[in-house]
Every structure is written in structure tokens, then in C-alpha cells.
N, C-alpha and C positions, 0 to 999 in steps of 0.2 A: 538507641544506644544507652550503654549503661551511663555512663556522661551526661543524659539530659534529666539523672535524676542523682546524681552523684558529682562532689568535686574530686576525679581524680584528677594523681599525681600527675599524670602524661598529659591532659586538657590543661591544668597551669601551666605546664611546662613549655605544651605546645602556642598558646595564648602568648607567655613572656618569650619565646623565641620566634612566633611564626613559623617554625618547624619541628620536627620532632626529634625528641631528647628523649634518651634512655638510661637506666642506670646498667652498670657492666659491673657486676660480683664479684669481689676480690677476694681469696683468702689470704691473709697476709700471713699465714704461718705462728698466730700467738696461740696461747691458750688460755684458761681461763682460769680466777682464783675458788672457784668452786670443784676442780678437779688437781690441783697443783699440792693443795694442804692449807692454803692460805686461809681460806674459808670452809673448804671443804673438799670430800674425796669422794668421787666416783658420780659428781655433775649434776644434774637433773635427773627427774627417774625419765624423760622422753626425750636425752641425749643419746646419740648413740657412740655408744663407748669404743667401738670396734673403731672410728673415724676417727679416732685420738693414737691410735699405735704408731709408733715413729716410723714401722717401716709400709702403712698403707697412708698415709697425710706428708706427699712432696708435692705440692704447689709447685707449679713453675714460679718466675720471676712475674714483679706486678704488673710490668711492663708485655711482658707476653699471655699472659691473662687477659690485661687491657685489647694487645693486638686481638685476640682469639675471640673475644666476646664483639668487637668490634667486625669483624670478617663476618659474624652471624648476623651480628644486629642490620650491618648495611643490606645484606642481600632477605633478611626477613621483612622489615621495615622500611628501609632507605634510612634509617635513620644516618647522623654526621656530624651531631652531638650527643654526647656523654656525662653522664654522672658516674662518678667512680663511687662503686659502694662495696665499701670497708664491710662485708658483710658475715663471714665464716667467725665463732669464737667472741672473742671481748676483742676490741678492735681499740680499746685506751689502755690495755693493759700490758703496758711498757714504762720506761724512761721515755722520755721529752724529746731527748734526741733522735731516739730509734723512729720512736711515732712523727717526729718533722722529716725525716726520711722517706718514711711509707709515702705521707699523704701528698708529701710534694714528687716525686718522685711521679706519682699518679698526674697531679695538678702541670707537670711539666710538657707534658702531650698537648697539642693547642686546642684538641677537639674536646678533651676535658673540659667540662664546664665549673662542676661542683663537686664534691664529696656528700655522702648520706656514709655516716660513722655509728655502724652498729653496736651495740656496748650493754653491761650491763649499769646499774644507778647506783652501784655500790662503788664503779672505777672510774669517777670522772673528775679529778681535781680540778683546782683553778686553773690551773696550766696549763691543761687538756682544754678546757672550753675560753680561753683566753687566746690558744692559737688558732680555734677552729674562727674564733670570731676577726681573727685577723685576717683570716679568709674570704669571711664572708662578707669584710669593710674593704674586700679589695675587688670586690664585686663578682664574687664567685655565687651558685647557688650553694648553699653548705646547711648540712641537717646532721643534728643529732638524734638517732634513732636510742630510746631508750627501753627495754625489755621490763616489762615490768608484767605482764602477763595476768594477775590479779590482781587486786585492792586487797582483799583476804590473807591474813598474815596465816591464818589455819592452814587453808591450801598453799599458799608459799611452803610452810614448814611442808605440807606430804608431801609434794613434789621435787622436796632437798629443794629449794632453787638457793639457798645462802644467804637470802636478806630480805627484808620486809616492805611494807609500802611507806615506813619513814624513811628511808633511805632515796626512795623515787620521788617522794614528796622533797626532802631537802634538794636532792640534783637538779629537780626541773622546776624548784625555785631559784635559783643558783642561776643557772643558765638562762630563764629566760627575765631575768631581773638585768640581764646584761644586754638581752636581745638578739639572742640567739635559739632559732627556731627548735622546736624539738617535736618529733614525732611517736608516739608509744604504742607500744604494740601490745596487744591483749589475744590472748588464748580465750578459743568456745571451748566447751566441753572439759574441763578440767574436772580432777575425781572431786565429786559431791558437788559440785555447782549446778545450778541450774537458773532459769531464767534473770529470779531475785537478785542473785549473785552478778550476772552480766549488767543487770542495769545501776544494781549499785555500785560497781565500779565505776562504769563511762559515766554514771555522775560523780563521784570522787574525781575523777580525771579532769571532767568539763570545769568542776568549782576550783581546782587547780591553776587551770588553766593552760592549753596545748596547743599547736600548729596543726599537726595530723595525726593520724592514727592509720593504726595498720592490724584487719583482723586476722587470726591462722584458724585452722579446726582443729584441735588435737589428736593425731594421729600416731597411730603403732610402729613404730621401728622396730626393725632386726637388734639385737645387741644391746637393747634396752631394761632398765629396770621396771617399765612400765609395760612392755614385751612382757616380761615374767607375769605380773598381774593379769594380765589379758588373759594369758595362757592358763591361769588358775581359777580366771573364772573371778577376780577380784575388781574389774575394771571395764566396765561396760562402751565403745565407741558412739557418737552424737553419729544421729542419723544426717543424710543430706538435706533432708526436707524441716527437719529439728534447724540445723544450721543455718538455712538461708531464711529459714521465721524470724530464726532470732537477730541476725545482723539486721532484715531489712529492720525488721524492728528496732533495733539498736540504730540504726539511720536515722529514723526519722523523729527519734529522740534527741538529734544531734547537731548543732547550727549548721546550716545550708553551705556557709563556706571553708566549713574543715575539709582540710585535704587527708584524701585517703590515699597513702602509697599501696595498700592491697585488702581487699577483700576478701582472699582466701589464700589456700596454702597448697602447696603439690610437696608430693614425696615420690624417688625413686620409686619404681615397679619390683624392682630387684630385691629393696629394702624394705618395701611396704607390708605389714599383714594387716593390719586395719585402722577404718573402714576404707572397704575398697575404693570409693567415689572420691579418693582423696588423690588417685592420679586422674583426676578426670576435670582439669582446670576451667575448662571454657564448661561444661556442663552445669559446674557449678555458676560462676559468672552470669551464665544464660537465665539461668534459674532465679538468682537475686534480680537480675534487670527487670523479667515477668512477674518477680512477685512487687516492685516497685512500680511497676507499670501500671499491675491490676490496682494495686493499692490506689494510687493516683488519680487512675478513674472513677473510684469506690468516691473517694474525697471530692472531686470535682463535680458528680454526680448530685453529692450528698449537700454542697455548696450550692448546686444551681435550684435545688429544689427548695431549701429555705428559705432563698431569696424571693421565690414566688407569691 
């Protein structure tokens, strides 16, 4: 199992309840300040723009969200607890009031356990991680997921993302100086990165200091400004066997009990043009566990023979 060489999310989770917990994806209907004006206009170049038109983005209610994702989860998993996750957009980018709304509203279900509050490091006042902690002092699981996708202020800037790695460096100082958990997420394959890039991040990350992390692969959307680049021949997709080198790699650079909420990424089929492998979740998965596997025995091999 990818588990006995991995801490993931669902093994803590499973571990601290004795049974299984799942997160259930909410869009809560915000959006964000890199497409409103505030910061910026027209997102990310790997957003896809078309999912922001007011008349294709009606969310149901968070409560029917919660019901629907809960209908799947029980009859996939048995699962019968939940983490609500604030997932779709900036998930702090509101007033205090709107966002104590959302998440309790979520938190009022009794099979809700916790929240995981997607966001970017540019939206998270005191106020925001002040109520999240009053969550998680109330014995909730509660996680601040923070997008910070590079260390690289160069690629920040190609990608439009709106702000740089002092801004994630100040938020998840901020947050976890109060003691509140934060997980960040990093992008493979970003234009011009490569290996050096990956590892000098997830150490900027590590000497920081973080709860978990969570890898994506960078993938092609329909409607995208990064779609266009593909299409011109300006923007090359990480292969699968590129990607699962590099994470295992990037694992076992990484202390044994960081929790990973995800190892890879899936994109609609509908929406996807590259790389294909990117709807192919478990293939991938499969592939990290074996390259972690092979690894393992390389290492344990390589231990038993100098000890001779």
C-alpha cells in the first residue's frame, strides 16, 4: 500500500478516528483577487477561465453539496465522517461574517468533523486564521491549505499567479506561530522548472516549516492561457514517469511524518488536452507506490550488505 511508505491524509485520519474520514469539496461560490481587479485580471495562465462565467458556475447550496458528496462517499468507501473542504477559488476571500456563515453552516452537520480551507497566501488575515483556530480549539480537525505552487518568484510572475513566496512565507509564519496546522500545495512541471527547482522549493518549504503538503502535475485545460501556449508549441507537458521520479524523489527528501493530503492531480476528460495520464488517478498512484517500493528494497539491500 502506498501507506506503508507514505503518511497520508486518510491513514492519520483513519489512525485518529478508528474509521474512515473523508474530505467532501465544496464550492462555496467566491472568487478570486487575481481575476476580480484586485490583484489581477484573467487568473492563472492553468485556470480555466470558462468555469468563472456567471452563467456555467451555480453550485448548489453547501449543504446539498455536503448531502451529494456524502451519498458517494458512503456507498464508495462506507465512509460516515467528513471533512468539509472549502475547496473551489479563494475560500478566505470574503468579510468575516460571510466566511463564519460558510464554514459553520458546513461544521453544523454532526458527521462533519473538520474543515481543510483552500485559499490563496495573499487572503488570509488575522481574522481568518483566528476563527479557523477557534475551530480547531473546539476539537474540530481544521486545516489551512495554502497554494503557493512555487518558491520561484520568476515562475510566480509567468504563470500571473498575483504574488510571491514572501507573502506565503509571511501567512504560514502567522498561522502556524499561533498553531494552526497548514498544508501547501506545490505544482510539478511548471514552465521552465525542473528538477533543481522542485527541490529547492520543498526545502524553502521544509526550513519554513509545514503540517502537509500536497503535490498536482501541471496539466492543460480547455479555456486556458496556458492551453494557448501548448497549442503554440510554447509549453511542453511532464511526462508520467518524469512526475512519479520526481515526487518519489521529493518524498524521500521529506521527514517520514509529513502528512500528504495528495500526491497527484486528476482533470476532467472533457476539459483535459494535456498530458493525457493526467485523467488516470490510480495509474499514477500505482506507479509512485512501485517506484517507492523498488526504492526501499534498493535501500534495505544496500543496508544489509554493509553491515556484513
Amino acid at each position: 500500500m502506498l501507506s506503508d511508505y507514505v503518511n497520508t491524509l486518510g491513514q492519520s485520519l483513519l489512525k485518529e478516528y478508528g474509521e474512515r474520514v473523508h474530505k467532501v469539496a465544496i464550492d462555496a461560490g467566491l472568487s478570486c483577487p487575481n481575476r476580480d481587479g484586485s490583484k489581477g485580471i484573467g487568473g492563472c495562465t492553468f485556470c480555466n477561465n470558462a468555469t468563472f462565467s456567471p452563467n456555467g458556475r451555480q453550485p448548489n447550496t453547501i449543504l446539498e453539496q455536503i448531502q451529494n458528496g456524502r451519498e458517494v462517499l458512503i456507498k464508495r468507501t462506507g465512509a460516515k465522517k467528513y471533512i468539509a473542504y472549502f475547496q473551489a477559488y479563494t475560500n478566505t476571500y470574503s468579510d468575516i461574517k460571510t466566511l463564519t456563515k460558510m464554514y459553520e453552516t458546513a461544521l453544523s452537520q454532526k458527521d462533519v468533523v473538520g474543515l481543510s480551507i483552500g485559499t490563496r497566501p495573499d487572503c488570509v488575515p488575522d481574522q481568518v486564521i483566528d476563527l479557523l483556530l477557534k475551530y480547531q480549539n473546539q476539537g474540530l480537525d481544521v486545516w489551512l491549505e495554502l497554494g503557493l505552487q512555487s518558491s520561484f518568484d520568476t515562475t510566480l510572475n509567468k504563470i500571473n499567479r498575483g504574488h510571491g513566496f514572501s507573502e506565503y512565507k509571511e501567512t504560514l509564519l502567522r498561522a502556524r506561530s499561533k498553531g494552526l496546522r497548514v498544508c501547501t500545495h506545490l505544482i510539478i512541471g511548471l514552465p521552465g522548472e525542473n528538477i533543481w527547482h522542485y527541490k529547492t522549493t520543498l526545502k524553502r518549504v521544509l526550513k519554513l516549516g509545514v503540517d502537509g503538503l500536497k503535490y498536482h502535475p501541471l496539466h492543460v485545460v480547455k479555456g486556458t492561457q496556458l492551453a494557448n501556449e501548448y497549442r503554440r508549441g510554447e509549453y511542453q507537458p511532464i511526462s508520467m514517469n518524469e512526475y512519479v521520479d520526481v515526487v518519489a524523489d521529493l518524498i524521500n527528501n521529506t521527514p517520514k511524518e509529513m502528512i500528504y493530503h495528495r500526491l497527484t492531480g486528476t482533470a476532467n476528460k472533457q476539459q483535459l488536452l494535456a498530458p493525457e495520464w493526467c485523467s488516470k488517478k490510480w495509474a499514477v498512484l500505482n506507479a509512485i507506490e512501485q517506484k517507492l517500493k523498488h526504492q526501499n528494497k534498493e535501500e534495505t539491500c544496500g543496508t544489509s550488505l554493509s553491515s556484513r
